[in-house]
MDTraj code that builds the backbone (N, CA, C; nanometers):
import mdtraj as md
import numpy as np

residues = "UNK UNK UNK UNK UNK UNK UNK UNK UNK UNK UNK UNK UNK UNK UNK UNK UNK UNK UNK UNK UNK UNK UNK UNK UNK UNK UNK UNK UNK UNK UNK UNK UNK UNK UNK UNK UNK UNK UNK UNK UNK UNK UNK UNK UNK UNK UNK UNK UNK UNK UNK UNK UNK UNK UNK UNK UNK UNK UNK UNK UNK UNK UNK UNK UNK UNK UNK UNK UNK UNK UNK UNK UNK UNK UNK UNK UNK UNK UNK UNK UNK UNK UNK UNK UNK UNK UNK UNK UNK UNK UNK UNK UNK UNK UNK UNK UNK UNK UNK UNK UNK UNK UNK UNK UNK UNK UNK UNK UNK UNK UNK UNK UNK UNK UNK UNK UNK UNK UNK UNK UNK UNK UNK UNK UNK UNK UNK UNK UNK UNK UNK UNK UNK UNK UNK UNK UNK UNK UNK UNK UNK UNK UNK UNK UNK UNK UNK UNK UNK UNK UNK UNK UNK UNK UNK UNK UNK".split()
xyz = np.array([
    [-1.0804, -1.8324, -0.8130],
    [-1.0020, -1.7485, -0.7247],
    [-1.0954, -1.6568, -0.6450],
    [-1.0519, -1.6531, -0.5303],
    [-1.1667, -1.5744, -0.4060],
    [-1.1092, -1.4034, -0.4067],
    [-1.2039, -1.3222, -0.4518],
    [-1.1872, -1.1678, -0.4548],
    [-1.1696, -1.1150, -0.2918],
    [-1.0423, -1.1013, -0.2645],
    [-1.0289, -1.0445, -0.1231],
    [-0.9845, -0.8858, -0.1185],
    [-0.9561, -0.8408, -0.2681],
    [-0.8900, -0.7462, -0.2417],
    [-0.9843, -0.6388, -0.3637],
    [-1.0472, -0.6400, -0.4234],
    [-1.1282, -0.5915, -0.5130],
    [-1.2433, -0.5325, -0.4147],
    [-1.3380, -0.5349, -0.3547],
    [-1.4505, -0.5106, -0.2350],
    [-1.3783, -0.3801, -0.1895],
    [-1.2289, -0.4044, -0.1051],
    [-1.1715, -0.3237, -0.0056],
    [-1.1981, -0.1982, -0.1295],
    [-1.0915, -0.2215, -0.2057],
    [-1.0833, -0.0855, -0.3086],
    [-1.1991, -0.0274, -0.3669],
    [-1.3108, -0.1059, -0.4350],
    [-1.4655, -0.0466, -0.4581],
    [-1.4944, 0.0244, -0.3293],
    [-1.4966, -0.0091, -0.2256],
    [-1.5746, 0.1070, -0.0637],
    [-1.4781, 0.1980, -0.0765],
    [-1.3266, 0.1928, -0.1140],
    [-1.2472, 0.3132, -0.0800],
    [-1.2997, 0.3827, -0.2340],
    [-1.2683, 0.3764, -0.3358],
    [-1.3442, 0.4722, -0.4610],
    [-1.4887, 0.5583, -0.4240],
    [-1.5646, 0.4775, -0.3679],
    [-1.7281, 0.4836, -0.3529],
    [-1.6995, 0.6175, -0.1758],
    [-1.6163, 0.6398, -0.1238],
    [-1.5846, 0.6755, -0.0641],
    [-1.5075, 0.7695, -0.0424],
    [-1.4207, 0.7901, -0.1756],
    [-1.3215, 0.9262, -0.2304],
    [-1.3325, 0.8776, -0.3691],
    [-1.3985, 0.9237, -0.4311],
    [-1.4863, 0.9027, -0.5990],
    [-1.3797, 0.9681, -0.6658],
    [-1.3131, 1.1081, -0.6301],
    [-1.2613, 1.1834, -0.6743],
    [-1.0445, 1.1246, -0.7567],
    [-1.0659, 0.9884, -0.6342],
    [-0.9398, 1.0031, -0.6321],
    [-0.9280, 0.9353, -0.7982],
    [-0.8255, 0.9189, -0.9107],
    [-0.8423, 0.8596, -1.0682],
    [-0.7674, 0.7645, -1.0065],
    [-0.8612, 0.6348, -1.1092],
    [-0.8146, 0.4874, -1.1084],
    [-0.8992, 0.4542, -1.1935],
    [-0.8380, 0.3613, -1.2587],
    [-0.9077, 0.2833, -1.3852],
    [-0.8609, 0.1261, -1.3746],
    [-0.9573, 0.0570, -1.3975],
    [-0.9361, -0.0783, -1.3892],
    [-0.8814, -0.1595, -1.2730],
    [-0.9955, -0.1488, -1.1751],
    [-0.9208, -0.1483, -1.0493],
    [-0.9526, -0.3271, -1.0288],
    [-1.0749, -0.3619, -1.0745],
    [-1.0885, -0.4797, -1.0956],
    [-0.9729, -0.6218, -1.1338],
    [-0.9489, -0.5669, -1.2502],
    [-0.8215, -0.6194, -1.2812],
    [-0.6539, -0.5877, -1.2250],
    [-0.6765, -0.4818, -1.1972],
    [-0.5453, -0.5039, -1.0666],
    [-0.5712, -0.5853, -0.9480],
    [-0.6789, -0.5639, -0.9042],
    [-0.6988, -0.6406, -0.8080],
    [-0.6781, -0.7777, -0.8204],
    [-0.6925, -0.8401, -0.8980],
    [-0.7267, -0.9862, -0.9604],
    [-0.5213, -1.0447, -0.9160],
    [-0.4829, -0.9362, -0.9673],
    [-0.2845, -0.9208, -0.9783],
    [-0.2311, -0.9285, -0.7895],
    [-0.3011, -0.8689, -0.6954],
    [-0.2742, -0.9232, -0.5562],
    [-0.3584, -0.9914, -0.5291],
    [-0.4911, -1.0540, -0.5556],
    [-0.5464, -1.1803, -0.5065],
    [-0.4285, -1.3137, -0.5613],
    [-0.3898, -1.3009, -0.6817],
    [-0.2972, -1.4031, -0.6861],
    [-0.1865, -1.4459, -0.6535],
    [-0.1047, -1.3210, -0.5511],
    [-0.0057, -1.3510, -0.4721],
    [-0.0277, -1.3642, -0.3723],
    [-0.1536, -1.3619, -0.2707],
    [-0.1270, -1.3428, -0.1214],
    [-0.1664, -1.4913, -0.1251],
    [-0.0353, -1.5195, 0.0033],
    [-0.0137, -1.6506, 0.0456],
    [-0.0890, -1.6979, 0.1485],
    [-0.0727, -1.8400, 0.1784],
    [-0.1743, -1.9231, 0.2508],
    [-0.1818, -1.8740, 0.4140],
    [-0.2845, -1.8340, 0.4701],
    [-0.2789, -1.7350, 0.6097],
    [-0.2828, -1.5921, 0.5878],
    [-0.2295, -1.5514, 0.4867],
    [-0.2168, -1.3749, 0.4642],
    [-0.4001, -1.3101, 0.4274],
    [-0.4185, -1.2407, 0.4953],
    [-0.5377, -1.1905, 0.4594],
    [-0.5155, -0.9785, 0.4525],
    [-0.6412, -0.9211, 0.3581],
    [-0.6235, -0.7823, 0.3648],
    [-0.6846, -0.7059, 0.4827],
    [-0.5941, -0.6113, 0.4942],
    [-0.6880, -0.5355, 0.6178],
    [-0.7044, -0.4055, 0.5504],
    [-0.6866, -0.3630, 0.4517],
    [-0.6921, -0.2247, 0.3998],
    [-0.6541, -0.2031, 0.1925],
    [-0.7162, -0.1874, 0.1518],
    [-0.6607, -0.1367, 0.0139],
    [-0.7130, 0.0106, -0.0248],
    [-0.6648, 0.0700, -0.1405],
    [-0.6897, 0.1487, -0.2064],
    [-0.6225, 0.1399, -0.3325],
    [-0.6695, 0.2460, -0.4330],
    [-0.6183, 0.2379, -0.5572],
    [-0.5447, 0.4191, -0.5614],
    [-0.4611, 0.4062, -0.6610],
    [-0.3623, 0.5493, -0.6893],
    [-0.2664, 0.5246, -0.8385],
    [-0.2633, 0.6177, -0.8876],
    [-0.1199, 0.6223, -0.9627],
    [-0.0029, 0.6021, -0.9191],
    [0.0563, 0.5278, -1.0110],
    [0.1940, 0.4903, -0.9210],
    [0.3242, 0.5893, -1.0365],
    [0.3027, 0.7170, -1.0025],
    [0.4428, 0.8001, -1.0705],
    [0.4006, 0.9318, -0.9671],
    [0.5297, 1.0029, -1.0057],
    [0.4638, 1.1703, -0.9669],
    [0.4388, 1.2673, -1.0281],
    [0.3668, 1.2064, -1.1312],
    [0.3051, 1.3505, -1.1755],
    [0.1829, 1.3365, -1.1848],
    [0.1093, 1.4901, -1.1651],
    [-0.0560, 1.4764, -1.1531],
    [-0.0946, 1.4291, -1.2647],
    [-0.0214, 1.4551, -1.4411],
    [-0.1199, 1.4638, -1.5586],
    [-0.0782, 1.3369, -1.6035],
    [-0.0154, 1.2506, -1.5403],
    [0.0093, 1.1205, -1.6295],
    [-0.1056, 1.0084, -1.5212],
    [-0.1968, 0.9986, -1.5880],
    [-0.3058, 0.9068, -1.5490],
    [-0.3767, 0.7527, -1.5849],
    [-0.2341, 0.7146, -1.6425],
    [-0.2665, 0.5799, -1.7375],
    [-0.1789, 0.5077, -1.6369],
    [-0.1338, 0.4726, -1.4915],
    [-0.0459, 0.4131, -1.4046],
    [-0.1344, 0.3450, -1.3118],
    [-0.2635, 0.2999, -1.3024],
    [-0.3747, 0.3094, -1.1947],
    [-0.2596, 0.1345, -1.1185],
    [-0.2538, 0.1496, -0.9729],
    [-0.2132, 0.0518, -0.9422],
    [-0.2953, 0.0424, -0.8072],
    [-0.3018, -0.0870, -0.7513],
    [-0.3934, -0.0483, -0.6585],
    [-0.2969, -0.1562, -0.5477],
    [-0.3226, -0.0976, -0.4290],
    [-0.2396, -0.0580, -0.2828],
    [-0.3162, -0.1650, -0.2121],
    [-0.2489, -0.2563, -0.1670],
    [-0.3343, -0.3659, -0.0111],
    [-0.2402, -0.3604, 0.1069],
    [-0.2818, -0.3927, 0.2127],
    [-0.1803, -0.3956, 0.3548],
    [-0.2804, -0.5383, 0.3669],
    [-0.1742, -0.6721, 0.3689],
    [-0.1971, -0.7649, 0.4408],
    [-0.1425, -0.7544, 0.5989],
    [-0.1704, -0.8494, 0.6067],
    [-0.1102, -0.8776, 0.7534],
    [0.0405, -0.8841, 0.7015],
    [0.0876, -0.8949, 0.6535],
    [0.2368, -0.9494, 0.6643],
    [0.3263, -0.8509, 0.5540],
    [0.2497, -0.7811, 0.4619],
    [0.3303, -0.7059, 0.3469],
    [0.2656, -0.5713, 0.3273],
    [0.3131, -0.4855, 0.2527],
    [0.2084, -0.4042, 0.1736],
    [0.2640, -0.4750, 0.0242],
    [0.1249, -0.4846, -0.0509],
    [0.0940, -0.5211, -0.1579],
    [0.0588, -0.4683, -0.3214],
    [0.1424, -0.3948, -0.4262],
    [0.1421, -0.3110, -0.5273],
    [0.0849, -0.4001, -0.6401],
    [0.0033, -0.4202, -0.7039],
    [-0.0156, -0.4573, -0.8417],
    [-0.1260, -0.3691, -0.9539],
    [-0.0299, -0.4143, -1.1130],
    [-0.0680, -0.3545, -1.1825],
    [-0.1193, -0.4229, -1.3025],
    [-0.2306, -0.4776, -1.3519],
    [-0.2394, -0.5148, -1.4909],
    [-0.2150, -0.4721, -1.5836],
    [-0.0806, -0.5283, -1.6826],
    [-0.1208, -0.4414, -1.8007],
    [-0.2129, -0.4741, -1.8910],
    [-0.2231, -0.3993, -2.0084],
    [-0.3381, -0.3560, -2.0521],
    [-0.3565, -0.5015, -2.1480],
    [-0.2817, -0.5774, -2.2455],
    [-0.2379, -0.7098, -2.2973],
    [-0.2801, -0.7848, -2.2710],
    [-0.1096, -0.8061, -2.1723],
    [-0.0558, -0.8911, -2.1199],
    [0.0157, -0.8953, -2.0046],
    [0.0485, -0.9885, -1.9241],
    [0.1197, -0.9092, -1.8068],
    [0.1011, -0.8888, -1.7188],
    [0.1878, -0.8379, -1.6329],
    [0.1451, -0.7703, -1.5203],
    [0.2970, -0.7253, -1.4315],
    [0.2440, -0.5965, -1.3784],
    [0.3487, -0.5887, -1.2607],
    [0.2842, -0.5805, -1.1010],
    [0.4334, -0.6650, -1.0261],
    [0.3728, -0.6652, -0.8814],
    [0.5244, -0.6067, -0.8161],
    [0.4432, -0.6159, -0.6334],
    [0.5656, -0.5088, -0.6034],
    [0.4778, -0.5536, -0.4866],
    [0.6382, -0.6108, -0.3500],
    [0.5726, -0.6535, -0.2275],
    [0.6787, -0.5451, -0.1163],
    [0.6342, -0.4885, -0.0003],
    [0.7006, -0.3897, 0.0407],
    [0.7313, -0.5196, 0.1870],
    [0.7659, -0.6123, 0.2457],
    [0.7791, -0.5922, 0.3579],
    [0.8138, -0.5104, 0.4956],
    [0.8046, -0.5128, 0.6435],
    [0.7942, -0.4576, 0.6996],
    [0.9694, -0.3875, 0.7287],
    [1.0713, -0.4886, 0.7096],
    [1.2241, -0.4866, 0.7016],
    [1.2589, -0.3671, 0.6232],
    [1.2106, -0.3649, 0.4695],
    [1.2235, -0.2838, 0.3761],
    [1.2172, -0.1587, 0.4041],
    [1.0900, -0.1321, 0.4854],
    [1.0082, 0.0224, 0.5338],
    [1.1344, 0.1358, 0.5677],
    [1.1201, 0.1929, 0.5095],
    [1.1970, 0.3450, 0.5744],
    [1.1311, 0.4633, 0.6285],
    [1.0234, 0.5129, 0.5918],
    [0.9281, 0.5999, 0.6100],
    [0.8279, 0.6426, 0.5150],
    [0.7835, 0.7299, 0.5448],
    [0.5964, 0.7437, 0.4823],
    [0.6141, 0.9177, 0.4887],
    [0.5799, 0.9826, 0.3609],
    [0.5497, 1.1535, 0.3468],
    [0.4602, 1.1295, 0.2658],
    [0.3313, 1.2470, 0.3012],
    [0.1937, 1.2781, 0.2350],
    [0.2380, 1.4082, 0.1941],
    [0.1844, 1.4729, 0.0477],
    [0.1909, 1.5775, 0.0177],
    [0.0721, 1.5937, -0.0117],
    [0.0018, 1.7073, 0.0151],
    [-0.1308, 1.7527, -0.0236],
    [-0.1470, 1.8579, -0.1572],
    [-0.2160, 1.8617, -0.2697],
    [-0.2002, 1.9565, -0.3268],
    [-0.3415, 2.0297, -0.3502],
    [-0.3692, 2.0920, -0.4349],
    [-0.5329, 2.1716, -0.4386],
    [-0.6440, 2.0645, -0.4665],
    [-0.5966, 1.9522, -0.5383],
    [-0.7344, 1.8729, -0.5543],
    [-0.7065, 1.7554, -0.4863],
    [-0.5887, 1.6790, -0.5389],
    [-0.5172, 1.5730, -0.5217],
    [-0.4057, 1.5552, -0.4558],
    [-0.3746, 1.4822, -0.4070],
    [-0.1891, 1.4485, -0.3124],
    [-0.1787, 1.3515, -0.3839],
    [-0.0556, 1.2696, -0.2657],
    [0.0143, 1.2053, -0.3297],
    [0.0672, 1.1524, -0.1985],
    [0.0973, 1.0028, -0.2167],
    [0.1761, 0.8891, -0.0432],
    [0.3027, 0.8885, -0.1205],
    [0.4161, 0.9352, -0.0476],
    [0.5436, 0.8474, -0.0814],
    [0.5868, 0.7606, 0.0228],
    [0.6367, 0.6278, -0.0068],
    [0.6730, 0.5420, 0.0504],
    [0.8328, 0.5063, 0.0356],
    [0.9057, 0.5270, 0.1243],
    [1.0418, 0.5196, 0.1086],
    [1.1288, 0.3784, 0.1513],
    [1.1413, 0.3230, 0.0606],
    [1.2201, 0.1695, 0.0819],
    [1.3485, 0.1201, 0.0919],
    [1.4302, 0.0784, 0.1275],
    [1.5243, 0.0567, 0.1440],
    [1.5966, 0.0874, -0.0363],
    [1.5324, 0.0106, -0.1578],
    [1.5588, 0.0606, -0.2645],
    [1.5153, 0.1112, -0.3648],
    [1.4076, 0.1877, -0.3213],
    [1.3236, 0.2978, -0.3823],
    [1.2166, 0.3999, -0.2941],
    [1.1454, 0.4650, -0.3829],
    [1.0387, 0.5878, -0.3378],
    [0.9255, 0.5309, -0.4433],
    [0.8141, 0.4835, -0.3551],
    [0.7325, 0.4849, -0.4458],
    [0.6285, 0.5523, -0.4055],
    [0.6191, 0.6205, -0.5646],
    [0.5123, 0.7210, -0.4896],
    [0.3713, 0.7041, -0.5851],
    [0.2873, 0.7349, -0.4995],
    [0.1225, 0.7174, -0.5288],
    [0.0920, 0.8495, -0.5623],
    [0.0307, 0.8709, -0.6147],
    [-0.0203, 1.0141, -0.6736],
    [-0.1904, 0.9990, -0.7431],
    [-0.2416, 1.1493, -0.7291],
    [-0.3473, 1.1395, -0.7801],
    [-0.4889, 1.1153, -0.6636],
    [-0.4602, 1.0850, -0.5725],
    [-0.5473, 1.0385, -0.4491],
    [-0.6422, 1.1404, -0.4303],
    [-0.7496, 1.1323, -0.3650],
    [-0.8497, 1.2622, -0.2985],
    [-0.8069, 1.3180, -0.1581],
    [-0.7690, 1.4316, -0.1675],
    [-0.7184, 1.4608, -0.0456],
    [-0.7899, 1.4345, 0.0486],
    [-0.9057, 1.4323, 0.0835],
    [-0.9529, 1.3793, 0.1983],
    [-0.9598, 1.2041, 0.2446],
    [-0.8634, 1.1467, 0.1366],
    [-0.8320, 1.0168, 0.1649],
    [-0.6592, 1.0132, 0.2423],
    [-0.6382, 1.0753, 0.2212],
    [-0.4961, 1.1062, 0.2425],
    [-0.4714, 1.0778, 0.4396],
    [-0.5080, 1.1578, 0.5098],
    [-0.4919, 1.1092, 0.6392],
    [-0.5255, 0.9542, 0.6866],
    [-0.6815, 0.8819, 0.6439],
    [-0.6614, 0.7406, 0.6402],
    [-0.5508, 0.6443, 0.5679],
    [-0.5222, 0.6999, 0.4663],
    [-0.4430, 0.6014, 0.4167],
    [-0.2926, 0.6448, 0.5085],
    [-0.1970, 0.7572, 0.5403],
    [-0.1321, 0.7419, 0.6082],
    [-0.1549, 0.6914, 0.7389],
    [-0.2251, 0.7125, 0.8279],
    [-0.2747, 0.6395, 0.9324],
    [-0.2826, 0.5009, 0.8903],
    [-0.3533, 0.4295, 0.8289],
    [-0.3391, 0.2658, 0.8049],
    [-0.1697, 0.1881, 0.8318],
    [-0.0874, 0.2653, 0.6696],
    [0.0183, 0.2592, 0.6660],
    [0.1168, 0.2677, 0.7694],
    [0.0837, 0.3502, 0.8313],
    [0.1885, 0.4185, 0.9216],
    [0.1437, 0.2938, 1.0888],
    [0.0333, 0.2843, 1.0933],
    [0.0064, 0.1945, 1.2135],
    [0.0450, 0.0767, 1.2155],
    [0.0441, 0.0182, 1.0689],
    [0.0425, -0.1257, 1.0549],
    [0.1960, -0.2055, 1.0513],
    [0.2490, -0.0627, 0.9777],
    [0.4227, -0.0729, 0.9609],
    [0.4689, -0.0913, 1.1002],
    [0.4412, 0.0282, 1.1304],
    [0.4923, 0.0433, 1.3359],
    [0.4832, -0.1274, 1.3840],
    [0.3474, -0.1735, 1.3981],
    [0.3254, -0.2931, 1.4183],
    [0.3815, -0.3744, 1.4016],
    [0.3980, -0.3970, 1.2614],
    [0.4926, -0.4957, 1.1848],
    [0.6276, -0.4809, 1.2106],
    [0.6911, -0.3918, 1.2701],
    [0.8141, -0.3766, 1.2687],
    [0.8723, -0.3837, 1.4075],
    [0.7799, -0.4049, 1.4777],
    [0.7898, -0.4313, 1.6544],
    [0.8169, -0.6030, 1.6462],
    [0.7235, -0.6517, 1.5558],
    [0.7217, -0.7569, 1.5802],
    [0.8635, -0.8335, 1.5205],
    [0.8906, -0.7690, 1.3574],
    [0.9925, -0.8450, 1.2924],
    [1.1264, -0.7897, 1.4256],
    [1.1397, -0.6802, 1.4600],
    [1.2639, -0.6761, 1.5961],
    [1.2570, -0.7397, 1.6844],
    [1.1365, -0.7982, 1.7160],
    [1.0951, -0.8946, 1.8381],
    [1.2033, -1.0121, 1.8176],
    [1.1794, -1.0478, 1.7117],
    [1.2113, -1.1565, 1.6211],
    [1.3565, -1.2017, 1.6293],
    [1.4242, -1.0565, 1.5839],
    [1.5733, -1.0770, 1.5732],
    [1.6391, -1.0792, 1.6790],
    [1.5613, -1.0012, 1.7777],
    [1.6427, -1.0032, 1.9279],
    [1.6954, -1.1330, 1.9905],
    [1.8367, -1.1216, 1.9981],
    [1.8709, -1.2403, 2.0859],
    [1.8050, -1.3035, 2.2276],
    [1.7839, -1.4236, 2.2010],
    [1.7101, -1.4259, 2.3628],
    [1.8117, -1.3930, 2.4380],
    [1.7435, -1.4039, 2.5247],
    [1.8187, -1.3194, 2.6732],
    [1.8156, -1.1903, 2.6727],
    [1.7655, -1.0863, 2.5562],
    [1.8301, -0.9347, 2.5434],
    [1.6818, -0.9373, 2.5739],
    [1.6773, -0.8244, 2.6573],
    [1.5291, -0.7429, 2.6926],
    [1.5446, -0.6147, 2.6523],
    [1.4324, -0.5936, 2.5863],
    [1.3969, -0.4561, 2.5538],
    [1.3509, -0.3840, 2.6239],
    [1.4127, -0.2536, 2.6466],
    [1.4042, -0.1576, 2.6869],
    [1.2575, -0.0452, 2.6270],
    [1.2321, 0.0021, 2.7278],
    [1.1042, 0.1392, 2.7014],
    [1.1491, 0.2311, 2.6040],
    [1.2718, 0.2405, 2.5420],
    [1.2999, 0.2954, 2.3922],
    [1.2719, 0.2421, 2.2954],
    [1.3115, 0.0746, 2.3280],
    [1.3481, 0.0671, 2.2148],
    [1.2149, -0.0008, 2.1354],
    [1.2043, -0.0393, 1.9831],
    [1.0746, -0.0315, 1.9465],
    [1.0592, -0.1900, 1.9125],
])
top = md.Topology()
chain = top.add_chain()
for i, resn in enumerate(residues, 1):
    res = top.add_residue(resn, chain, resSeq=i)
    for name in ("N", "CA", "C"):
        top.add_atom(name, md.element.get_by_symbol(name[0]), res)
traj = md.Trajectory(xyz[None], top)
């Protein structure tokens, strides 16, 4: 199996050292084995996936393919959990900053998932990624649904 998503997350750690993640290796291993034939990463990072600062045993680590955002978690066993956000799903994106660490919430059609634990000075790239790629993605999936013949208008997105 070809490591596409393990690299991204080592430069983002090596890069905000501060933010806690453990076993990022092996999460990673958990979205190299779902992304499908054509899908490639343009961005990962690693975070806790709850909201609270002191619970630090959640390390899940974060990819934006071209086509999804991408959640997986090894457990420690056996197992594993995954979690695919498409662009349809998206509702919006809030960063909270706190004294050491923040936190991304991601709001989905049927949940909030929120990342916690991050280095605050990672915090503006990773919303910026998110937030650009969604926009993107979501121009295109409306492109999509539009009836032919309907032209879009300078509002609409």
């Amino acid at each position: 199996m070809q490591r596409h998503v393990y690299p991204k997350v080592k430069e983002f750690k090596k890069r905000y050292f501060f933010t806690i993640a453990w076993r990022i290796k092996a999460h990673s291993k958990v979205i190299d084995l779902h992304l499908n034939e054509g899908e490639y990463i343009k961005y990962a990072f690693a975070a806790q996936k709850n909201d609270s600062q002191l619970d630090i045993f959640t390390t899940y680590v974060v990819a934006l393919s071209n086509k999804r955002i991408l959640l997986g978690q090894k457990r420690l066993f056996w197992g594993y959990f995954f979690t695919a956000i498409t662009p349809d799903m998206f509702n919006d994106l809030k960063v909270e900053m706190g004294l050491i660490w923040g936190s991304v919430k991601i709001d989905t059609i049927k949940e909030v998932v929120v990342l916690s634990n991050i280095q605050k000075k990672a915090l503006p790239e990773i919303e910026t990624s998110i937030t650009e790629y969604m926009m993107k993605e979501k121009r295109k999936y409306l492109q999509k649904k539009r009836p032919k013949g309907v032209k879009g208008g300078k509002n609409n997105i």
